[in-house]
Backbone and ligand atoms as CSV (ligand in chain L), in Angstrom:
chain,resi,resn,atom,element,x,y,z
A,1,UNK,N,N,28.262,-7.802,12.938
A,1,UNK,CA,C,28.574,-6.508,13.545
A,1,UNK,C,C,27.349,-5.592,13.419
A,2,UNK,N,N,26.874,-4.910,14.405
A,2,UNK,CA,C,25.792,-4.342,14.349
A,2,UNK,C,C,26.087,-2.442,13.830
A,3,UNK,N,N,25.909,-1.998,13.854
A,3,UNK,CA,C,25.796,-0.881,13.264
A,3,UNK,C,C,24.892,0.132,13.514
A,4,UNK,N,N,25.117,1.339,14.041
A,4,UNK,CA,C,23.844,2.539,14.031
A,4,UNK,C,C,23.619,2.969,12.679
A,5,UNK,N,N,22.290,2.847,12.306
A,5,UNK,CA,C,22.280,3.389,11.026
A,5,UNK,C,C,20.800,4.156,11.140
A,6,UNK,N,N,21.294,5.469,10.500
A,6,UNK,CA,C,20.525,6.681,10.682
A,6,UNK,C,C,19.872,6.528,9.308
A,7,UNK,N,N,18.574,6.187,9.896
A,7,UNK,CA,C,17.431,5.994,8.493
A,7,UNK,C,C,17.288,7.518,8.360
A,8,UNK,N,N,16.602,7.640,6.809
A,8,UNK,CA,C,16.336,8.246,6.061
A,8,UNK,C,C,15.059,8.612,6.520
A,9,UNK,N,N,14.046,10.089,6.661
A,9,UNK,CA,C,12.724,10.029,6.814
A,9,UNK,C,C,12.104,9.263,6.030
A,10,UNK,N,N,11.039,8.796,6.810
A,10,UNK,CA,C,9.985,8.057,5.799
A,10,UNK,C,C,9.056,8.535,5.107
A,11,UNK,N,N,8.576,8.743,4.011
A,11,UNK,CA,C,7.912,9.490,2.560
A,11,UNK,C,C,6.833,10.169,4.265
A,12,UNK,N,N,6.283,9.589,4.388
A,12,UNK,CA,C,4.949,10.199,5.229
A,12,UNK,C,C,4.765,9.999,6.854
A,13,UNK,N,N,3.602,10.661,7.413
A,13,UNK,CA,C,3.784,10.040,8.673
A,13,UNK,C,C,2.970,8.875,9.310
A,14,UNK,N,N,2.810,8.053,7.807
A,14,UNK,CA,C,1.760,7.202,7.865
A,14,UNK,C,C,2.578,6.027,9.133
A,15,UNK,N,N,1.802,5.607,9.735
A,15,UNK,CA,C,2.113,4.324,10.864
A,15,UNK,C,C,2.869,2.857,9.701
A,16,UNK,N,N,2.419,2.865,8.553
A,16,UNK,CA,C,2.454,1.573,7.871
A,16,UNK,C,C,3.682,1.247,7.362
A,17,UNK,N,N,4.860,2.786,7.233
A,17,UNK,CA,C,5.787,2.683,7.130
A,17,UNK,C,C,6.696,2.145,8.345
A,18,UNK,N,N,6.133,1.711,9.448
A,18,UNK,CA,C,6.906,1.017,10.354
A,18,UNK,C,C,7.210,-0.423,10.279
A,19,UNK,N,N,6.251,-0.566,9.257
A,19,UNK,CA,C,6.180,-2.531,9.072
A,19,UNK,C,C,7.880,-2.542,8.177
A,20,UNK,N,N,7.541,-1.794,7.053
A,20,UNK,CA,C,8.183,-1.630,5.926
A,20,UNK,C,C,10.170,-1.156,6.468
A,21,UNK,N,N,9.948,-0.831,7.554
A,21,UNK,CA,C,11.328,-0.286,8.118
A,21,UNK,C,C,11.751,-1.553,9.243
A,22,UNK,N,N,10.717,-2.346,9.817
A,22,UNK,CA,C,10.817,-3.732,10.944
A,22,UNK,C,C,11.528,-4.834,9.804
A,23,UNK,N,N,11.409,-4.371,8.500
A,23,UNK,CA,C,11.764,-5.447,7.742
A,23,UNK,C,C,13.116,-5.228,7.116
A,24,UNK,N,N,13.596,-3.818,6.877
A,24,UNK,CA,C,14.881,-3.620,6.422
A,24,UNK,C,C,15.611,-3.966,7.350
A,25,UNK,N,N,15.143,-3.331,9.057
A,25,UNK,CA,C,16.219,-3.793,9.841
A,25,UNK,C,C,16.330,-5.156,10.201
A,26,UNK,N,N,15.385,-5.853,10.318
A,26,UNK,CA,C,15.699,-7.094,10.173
A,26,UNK,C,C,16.540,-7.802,9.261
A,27,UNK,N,N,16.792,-7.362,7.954
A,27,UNK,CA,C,17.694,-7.672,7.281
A,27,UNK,C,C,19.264,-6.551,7.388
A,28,UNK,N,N,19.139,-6.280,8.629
A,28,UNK,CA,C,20.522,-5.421,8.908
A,28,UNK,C,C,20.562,-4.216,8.221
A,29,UNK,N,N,19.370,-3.453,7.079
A,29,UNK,CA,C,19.623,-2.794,6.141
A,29,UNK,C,C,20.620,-3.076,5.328
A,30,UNK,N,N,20.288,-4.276,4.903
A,30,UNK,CA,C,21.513,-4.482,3.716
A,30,UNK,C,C,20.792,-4.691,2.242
A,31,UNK,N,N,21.829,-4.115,1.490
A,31,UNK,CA,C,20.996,-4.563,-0.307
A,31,UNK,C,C,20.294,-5.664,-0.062
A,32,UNK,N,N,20.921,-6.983,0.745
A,32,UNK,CA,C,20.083,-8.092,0.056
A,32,UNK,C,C,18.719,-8.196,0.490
A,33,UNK,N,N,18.242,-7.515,1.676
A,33,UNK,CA,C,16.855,-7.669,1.922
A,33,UNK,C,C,15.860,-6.609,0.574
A,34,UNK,N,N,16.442,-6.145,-0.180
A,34,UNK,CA,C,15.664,-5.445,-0.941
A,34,UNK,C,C,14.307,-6.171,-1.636
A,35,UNK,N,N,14.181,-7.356,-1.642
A,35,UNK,CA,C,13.213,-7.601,-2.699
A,35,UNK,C,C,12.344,-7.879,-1.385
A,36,UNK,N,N,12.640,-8.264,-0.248
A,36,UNK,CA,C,11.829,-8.349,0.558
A,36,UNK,C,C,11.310,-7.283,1.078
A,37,UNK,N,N,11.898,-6.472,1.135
A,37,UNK,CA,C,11.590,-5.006,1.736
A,37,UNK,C,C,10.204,-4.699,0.740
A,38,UNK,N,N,10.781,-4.758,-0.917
A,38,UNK,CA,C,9.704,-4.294,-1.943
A,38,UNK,C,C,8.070,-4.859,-1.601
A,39,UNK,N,N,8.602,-6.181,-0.848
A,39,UNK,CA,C,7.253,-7.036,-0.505
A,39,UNK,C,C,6.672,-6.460,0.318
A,40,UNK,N,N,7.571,-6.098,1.842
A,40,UNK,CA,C,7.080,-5.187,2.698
A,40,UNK,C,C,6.321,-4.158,2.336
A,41,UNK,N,N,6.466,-3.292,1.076
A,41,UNK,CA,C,5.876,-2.237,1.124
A,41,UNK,C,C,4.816,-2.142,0.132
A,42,UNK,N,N,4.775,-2.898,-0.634
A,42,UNK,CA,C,3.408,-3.499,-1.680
A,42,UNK,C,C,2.414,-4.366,-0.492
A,43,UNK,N,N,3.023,-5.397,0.206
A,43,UNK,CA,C,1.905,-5.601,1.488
A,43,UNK,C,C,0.906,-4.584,2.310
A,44,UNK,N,N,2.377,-3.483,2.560
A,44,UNK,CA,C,1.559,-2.648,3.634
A,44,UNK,C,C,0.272,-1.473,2.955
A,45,UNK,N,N,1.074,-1.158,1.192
A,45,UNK,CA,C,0.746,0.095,1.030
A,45,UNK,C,C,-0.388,0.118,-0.061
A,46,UNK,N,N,-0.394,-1.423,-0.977
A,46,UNK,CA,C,-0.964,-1.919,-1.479
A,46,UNK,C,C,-0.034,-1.940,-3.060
A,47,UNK,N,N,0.743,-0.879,-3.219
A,47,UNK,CA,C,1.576,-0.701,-4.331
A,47,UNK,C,C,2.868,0.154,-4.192
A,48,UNK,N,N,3.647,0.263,-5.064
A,48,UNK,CA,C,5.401,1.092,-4.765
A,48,UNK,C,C,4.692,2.146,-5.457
A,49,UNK,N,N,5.405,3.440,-4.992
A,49,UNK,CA,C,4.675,4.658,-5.684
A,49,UNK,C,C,6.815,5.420,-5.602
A,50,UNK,N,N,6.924,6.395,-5.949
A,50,UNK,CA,C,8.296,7.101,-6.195
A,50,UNK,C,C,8.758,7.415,-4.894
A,51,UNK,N,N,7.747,8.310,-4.021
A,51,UNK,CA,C,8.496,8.628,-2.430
A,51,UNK,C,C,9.220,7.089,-1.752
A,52,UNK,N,N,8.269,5.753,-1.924
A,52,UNK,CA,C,8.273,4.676,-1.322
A,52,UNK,C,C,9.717,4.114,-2.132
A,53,UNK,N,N,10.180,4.205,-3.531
A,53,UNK,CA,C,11.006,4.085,-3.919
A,53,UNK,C,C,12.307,4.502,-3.457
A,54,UNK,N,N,12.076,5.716,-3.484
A,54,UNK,CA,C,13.530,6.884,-2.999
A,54,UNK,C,C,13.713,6.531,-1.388
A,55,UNK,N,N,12.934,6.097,-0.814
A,55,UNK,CA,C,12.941,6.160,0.654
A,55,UNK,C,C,13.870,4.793,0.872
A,56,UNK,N,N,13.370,3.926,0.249
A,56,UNK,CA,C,13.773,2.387,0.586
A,56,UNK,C,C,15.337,2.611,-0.339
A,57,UNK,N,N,15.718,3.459,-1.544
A,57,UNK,CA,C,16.703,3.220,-1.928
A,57,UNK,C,C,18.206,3.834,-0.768
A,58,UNK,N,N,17.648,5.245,-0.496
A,58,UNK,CA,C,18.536,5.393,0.493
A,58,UNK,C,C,18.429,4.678,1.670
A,59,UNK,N,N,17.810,4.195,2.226
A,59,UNK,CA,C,17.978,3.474,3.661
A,59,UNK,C,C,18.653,2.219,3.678
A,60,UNK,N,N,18.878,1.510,1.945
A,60,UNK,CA,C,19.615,0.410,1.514
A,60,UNK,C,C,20.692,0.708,1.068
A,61,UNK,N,N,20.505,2.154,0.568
A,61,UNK,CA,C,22.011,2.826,0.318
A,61,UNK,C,C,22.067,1.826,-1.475
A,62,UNK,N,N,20.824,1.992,-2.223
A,62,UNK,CA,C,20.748,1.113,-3.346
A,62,UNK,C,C,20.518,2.500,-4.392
A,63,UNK,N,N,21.237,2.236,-5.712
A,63,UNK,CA,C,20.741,3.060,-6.685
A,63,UNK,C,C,19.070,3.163,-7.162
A,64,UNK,N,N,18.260,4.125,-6.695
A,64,UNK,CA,C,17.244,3.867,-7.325
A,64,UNK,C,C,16.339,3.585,-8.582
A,65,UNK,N,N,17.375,3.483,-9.779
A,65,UNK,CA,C,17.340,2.694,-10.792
A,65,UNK,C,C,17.569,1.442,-10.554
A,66,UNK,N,N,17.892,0.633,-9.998
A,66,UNK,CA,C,17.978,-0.671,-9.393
A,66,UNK,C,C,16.623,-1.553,-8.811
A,67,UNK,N,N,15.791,0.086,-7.969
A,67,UNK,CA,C,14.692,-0.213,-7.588
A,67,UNK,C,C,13.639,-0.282,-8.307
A,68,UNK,N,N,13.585,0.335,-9.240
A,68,UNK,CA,C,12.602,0.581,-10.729
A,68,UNK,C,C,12.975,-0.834,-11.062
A,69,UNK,N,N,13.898,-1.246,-11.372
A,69,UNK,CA,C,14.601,-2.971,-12.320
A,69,UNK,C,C,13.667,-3.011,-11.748
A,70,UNK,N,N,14.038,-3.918,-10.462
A,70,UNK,CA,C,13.337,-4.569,-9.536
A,70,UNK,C,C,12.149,-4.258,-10.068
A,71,UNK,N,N,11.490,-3.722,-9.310
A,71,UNK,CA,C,10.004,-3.183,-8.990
A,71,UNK,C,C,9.417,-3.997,-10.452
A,72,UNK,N,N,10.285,-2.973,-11.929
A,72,UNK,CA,C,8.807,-3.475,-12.965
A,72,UNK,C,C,9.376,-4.704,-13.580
A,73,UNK,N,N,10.992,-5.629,-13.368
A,73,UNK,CA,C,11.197,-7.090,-13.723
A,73,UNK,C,C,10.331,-7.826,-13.295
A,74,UNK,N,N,9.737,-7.834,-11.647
A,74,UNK,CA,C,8.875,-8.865,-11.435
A,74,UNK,C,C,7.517,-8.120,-11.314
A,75,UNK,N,N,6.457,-9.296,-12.057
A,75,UNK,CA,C,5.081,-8.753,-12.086
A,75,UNK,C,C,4.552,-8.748,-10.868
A,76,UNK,N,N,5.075,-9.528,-9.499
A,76,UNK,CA,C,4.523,-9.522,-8.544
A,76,UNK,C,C,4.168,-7.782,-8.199
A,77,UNK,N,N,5.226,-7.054,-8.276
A,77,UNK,CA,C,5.450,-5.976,-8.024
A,77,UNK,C,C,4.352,-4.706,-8.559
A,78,UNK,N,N,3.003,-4.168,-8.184
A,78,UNK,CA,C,2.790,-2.990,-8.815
A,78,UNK,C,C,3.238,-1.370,-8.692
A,79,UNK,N,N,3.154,-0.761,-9.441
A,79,UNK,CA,C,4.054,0.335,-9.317
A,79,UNK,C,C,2.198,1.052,-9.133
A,80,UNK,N,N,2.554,2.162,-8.575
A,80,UNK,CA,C,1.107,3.015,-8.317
A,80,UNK,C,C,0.203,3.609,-9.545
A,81,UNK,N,N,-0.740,2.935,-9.003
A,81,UNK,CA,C,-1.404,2.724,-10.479
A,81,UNK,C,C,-2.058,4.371,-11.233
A,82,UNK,N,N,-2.895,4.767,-11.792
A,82,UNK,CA,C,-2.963,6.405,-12.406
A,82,UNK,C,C,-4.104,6.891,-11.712
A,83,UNK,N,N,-4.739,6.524,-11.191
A,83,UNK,CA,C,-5.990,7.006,-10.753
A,83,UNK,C,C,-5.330,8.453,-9.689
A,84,UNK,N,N,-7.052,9.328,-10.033
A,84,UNK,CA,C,-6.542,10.389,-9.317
A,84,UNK,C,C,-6.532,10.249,-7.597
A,85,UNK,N,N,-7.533,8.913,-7.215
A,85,UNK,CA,C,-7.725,8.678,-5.910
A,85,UNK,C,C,-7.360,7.304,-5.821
A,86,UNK,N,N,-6.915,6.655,-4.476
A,86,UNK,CA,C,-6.566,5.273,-5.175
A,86,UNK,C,C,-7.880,4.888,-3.360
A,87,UNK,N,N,-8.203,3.866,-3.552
A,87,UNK,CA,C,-8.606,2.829,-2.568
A,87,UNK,C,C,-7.547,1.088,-2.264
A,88,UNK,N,N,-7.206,1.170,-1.051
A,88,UNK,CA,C,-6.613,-0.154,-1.038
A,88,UNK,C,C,-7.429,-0.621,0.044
A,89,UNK,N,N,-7.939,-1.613,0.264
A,89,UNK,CA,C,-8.726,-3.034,0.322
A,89,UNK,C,C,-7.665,-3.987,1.498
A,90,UNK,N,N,-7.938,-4.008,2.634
A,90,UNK,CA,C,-6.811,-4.731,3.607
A,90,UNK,C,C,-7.221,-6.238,3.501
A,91,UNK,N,N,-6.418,-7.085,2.865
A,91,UNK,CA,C,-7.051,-8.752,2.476
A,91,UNK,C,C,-6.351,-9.883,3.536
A,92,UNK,N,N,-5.537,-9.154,4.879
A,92,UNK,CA,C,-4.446,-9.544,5.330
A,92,UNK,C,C,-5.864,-10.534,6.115
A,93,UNK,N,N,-4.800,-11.375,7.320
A,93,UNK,CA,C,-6.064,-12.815,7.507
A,93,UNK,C,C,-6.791,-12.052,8.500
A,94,UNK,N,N,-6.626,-10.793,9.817
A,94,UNK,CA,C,-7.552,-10.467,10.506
A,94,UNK,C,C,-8.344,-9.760,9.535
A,95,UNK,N,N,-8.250,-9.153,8.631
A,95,UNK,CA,C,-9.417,-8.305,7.678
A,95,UNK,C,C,-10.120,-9.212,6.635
A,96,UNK,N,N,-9.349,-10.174,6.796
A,96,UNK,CA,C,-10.367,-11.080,5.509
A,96,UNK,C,C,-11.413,-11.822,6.771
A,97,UNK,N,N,-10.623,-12.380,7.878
A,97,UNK,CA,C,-12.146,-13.019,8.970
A,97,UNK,C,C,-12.967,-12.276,8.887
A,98,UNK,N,N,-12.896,-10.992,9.052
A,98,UNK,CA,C,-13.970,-9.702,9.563
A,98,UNK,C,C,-14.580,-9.449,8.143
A,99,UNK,N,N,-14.719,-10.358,7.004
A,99,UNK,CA,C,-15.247,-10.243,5.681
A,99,UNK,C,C,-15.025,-8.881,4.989
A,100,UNK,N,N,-13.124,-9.396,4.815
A,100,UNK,CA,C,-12.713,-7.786,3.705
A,100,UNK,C,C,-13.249,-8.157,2.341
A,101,UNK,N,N,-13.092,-9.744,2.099
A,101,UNK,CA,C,-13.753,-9.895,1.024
A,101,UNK,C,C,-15.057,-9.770,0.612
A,102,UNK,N,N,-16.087,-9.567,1.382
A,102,UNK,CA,C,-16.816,-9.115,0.552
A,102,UNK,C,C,-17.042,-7.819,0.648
A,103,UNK,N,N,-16.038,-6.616,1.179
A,103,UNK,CA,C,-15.997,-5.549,1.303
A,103,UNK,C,C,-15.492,-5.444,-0.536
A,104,UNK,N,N,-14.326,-5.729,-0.378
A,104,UNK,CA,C,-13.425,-5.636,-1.619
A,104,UNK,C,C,-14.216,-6.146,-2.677
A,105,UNK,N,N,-15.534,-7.181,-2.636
A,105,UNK,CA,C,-16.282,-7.243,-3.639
A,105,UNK,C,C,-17.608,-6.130,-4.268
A,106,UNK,N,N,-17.967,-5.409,-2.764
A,106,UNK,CA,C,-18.892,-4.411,-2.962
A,106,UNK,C,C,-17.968,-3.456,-3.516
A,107,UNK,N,N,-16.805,-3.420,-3.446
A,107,UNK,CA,C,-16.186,-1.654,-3.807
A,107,UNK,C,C,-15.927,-2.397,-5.521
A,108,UNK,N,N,-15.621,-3.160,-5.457
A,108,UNK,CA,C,-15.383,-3.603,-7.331
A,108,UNK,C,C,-16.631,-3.812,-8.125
A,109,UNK,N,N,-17.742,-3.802,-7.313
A,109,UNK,CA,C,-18.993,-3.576,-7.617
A,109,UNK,C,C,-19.449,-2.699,-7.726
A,110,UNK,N,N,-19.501,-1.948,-7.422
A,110,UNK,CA,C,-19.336,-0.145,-7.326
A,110,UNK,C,C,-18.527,0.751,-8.156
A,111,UNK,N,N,-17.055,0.030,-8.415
A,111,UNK,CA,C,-16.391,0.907,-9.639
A,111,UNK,C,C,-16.267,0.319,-11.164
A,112,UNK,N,N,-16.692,-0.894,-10.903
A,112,UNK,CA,C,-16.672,-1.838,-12.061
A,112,UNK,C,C,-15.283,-1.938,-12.072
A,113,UNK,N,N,-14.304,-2.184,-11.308
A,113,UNK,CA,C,-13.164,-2.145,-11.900
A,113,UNK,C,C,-12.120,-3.555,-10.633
A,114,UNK,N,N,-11.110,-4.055,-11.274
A,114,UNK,CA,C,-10.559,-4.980,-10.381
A,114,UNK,C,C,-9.273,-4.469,-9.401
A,115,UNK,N,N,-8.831,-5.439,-8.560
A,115,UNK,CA,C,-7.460,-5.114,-7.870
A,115,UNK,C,C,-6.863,-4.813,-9.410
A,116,UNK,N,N,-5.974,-3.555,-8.785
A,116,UNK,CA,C,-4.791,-3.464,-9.636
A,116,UNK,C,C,-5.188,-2.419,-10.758
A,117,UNK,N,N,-6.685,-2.177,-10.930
A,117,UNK,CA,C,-7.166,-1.721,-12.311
A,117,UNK,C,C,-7.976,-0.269,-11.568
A,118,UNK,N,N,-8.102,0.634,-12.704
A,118,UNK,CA,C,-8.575,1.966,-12.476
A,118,UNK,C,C,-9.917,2.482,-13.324
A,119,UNK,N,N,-10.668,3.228,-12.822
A,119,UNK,CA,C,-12.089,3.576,-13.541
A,119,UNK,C,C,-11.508,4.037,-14.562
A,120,UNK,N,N,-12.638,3.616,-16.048
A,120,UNK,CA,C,-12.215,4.734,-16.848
A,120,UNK,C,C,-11.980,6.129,-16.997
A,121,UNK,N,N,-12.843,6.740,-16.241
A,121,UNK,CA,C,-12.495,8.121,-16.397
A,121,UNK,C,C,-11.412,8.715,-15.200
A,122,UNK,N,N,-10.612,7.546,-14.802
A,122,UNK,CA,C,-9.282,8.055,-13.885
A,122,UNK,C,C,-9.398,8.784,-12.907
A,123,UNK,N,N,-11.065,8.385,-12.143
A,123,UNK,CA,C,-10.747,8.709,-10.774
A,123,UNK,C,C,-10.388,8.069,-9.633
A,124,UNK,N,N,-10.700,6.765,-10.015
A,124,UNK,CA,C,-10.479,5.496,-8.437
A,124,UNK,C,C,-9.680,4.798,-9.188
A,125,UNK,N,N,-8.401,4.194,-8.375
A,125,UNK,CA,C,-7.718,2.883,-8.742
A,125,UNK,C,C,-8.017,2.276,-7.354
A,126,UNK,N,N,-7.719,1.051,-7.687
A,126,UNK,CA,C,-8.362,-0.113,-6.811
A,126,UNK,C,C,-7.049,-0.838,-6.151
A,127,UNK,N,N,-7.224,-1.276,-5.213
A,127,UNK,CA,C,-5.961,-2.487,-4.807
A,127,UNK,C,C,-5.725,-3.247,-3.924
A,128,UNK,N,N,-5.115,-4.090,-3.136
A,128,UNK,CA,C,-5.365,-5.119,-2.318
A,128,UNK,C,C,-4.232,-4.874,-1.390
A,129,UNK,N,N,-3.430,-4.479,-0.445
A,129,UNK,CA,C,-2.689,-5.113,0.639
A,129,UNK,C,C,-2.796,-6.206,1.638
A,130,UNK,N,N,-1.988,-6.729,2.329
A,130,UNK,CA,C,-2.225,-8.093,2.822
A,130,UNK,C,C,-1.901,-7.893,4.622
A,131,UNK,N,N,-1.747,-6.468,4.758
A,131,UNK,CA,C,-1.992,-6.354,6.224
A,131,UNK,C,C,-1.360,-4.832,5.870
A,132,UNK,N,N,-1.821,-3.689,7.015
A,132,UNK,CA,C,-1.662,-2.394,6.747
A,132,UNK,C,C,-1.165,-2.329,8.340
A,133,UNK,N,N,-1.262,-2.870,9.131
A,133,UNK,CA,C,-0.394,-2.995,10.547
A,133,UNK,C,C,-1.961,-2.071,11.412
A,134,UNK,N,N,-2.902,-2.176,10.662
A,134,UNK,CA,C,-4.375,-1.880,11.345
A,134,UNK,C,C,-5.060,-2.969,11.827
A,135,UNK,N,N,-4.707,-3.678,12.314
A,135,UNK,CA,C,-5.474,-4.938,12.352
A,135,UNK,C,C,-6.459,-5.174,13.643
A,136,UNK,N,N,-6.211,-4.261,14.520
A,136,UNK,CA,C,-7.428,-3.848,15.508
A,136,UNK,C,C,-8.560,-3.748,14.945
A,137,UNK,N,N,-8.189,-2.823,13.736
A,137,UNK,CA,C,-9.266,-2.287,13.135
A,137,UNK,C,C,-9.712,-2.920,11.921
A,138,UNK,N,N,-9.830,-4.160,11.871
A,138,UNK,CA,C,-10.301,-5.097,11.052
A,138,UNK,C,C,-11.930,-4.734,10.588
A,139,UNK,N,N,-12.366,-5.241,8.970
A,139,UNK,CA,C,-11.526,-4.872,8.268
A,139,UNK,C,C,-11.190,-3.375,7.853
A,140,UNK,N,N,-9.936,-3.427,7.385
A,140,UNK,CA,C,-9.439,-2.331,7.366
A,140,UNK,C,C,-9.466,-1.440,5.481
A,141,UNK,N,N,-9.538,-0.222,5.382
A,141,UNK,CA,C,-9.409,-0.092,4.212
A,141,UNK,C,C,-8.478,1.203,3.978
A,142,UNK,N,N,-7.617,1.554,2.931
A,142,UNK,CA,C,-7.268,2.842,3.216
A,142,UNK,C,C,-7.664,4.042,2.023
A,143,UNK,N,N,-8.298,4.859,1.838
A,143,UNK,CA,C,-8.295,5.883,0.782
A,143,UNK,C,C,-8.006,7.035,0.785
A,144,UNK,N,N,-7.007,7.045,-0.365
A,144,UNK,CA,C,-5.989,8.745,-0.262
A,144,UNK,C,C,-5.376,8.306,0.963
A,145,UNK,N,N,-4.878,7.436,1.280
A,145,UNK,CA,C,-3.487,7.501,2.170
A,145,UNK,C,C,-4.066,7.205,3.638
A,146,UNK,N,N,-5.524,7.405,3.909
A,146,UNK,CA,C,-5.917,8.167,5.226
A,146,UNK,C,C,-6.598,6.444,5.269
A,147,UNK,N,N,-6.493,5.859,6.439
A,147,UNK,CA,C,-6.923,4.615,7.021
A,147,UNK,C,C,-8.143,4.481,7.686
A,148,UNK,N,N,-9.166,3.476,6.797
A,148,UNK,CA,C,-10.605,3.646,7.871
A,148,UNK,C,C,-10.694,2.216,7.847
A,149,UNK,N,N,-10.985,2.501,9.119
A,149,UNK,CA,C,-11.294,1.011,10.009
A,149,UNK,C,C,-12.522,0.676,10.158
A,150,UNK,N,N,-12.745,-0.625,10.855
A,150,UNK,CA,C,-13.693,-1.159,10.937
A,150,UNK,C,C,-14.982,-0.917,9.847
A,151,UNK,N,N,-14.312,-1.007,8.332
A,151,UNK,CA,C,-15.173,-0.823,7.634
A,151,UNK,C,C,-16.338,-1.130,6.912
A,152,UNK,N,N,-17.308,-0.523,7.595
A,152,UNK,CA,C,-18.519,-1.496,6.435
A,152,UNK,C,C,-18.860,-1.055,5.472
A,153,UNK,N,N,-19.131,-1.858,4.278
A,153,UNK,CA,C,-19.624,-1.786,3.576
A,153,UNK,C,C,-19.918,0.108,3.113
A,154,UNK,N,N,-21.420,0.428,3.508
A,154,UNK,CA,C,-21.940,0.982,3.347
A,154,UNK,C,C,-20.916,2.627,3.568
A,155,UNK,N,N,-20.319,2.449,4.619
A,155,UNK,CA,C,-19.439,3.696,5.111
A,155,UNK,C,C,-18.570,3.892,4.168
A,156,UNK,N,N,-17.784,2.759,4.062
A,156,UNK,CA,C,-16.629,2.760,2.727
A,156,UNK,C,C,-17.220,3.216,1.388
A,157,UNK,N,N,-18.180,2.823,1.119
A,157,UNK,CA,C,-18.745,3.396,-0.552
A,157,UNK,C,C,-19.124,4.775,-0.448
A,158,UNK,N,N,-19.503,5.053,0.664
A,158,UNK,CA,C,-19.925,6.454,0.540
A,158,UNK,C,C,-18.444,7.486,1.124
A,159,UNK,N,N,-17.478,6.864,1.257
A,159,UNK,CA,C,-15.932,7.873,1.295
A,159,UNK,C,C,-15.965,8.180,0.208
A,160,UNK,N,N,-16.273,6.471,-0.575
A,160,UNK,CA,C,-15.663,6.970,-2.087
A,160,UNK,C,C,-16.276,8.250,-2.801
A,161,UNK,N,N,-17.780,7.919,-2.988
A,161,UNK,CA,C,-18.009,8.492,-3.222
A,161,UNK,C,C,-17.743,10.034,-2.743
A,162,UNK,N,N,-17.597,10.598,-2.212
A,162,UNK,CA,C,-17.216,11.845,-1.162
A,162,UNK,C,C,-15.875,12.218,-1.923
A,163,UNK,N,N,-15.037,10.959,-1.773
A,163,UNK,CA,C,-13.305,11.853,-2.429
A,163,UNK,C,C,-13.620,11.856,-3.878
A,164,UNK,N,N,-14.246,11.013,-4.372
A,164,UNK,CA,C,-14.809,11.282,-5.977
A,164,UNK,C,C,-15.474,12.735,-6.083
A,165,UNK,N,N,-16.158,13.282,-5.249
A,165,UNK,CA,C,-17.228,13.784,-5.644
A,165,UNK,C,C,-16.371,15.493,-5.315
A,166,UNK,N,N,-14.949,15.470,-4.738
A,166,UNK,CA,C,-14.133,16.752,-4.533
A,166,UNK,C,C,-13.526,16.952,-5.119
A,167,UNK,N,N,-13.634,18.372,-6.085
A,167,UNK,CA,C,-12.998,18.444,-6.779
A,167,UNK,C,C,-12.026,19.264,-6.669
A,168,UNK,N,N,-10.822,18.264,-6.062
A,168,UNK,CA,C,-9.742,19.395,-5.731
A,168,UNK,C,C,-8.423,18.371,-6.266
L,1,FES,S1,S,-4.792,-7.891,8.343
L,1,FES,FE1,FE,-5.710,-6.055,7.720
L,1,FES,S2,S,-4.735,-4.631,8.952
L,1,FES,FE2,FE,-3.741,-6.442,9.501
């Protein structure tokens, strides 16, 4: 039986939350697609952060203590890591042809720090998604939320540097 079901806004007006919503409804919005959904949105976003939590719990109509279980029972799962700026790294297969990897190796070269892990002094966390639904724009990277494409090398280190270097 199909059902109208009036989603919940999505945390932002980022595009990436459309992957992440193609996948609840595909599972009818029902509880049981939840762990897939969680996948959906660690794929797209690179990690679960609280808006991404609350969003997916009402649209499953799931207690969001349920989603926390979830989220920190399996290690697959990262929760948003502390950094004051985060960088995610698009590793999906059109951004890895277009050599995300050795994008994602110059930026861990640059902060000394790995997927998943944050500078010491807590300004960059680092991270990997496996497609951001940018894939025109191969490879793709996103920092502070905001999506840059076709990234090289050289352009990407110097964002960082730039959102590092504001102190706001
Ligand atoms: S594979 Fe990177 S945006 Fe799709």
């Amino acid at each position: 039986m199909t059902m109208t079901h009036t989603l919940p806004m999505a945390p932002t007006e980022d595009k990436r939350w459309r992957i992440v919503e193609a996948t609840m409804r595909r599972n009818g919005f029902e509880p049981s697609g939840l762990i897939e959904t969680l996948h959906s949105v660690q794929q797209a976003m690179g990690y679960l952060d609280e808006p991404a939590l609350r969003w997916v719990a009402a649209s499953l109509r799931v207690p969001l203590s349920k989603l926390y279980g979830v989220a920190t029972f399996y290690h697959h799962f990262t929760l948003k890591p502390q950094g004051r700026h985060t960088c995610v790294v698009c590793l999906g297969t059109a951004c890895y042809i277009k050599g995300s990897k050795q994008l994602l190796e110059q930026v861990e070269k640059k902060l000394g720090i790995h997927d998943g892990q944050t500078t010491a002094d807590g300004e960059m966390s680092l991270l990997v998604a496996r497609c951001i639904g940018a894939c025109g724009l191969a490879p793709a990277a996103v920092v502070d939320g905001q999506v840059q494409g076709k990234s090289a090398a050289t352009m990407l280190l110097e964002r960082l540097d730039n959102v590092m270097a504001r102190k706001v």
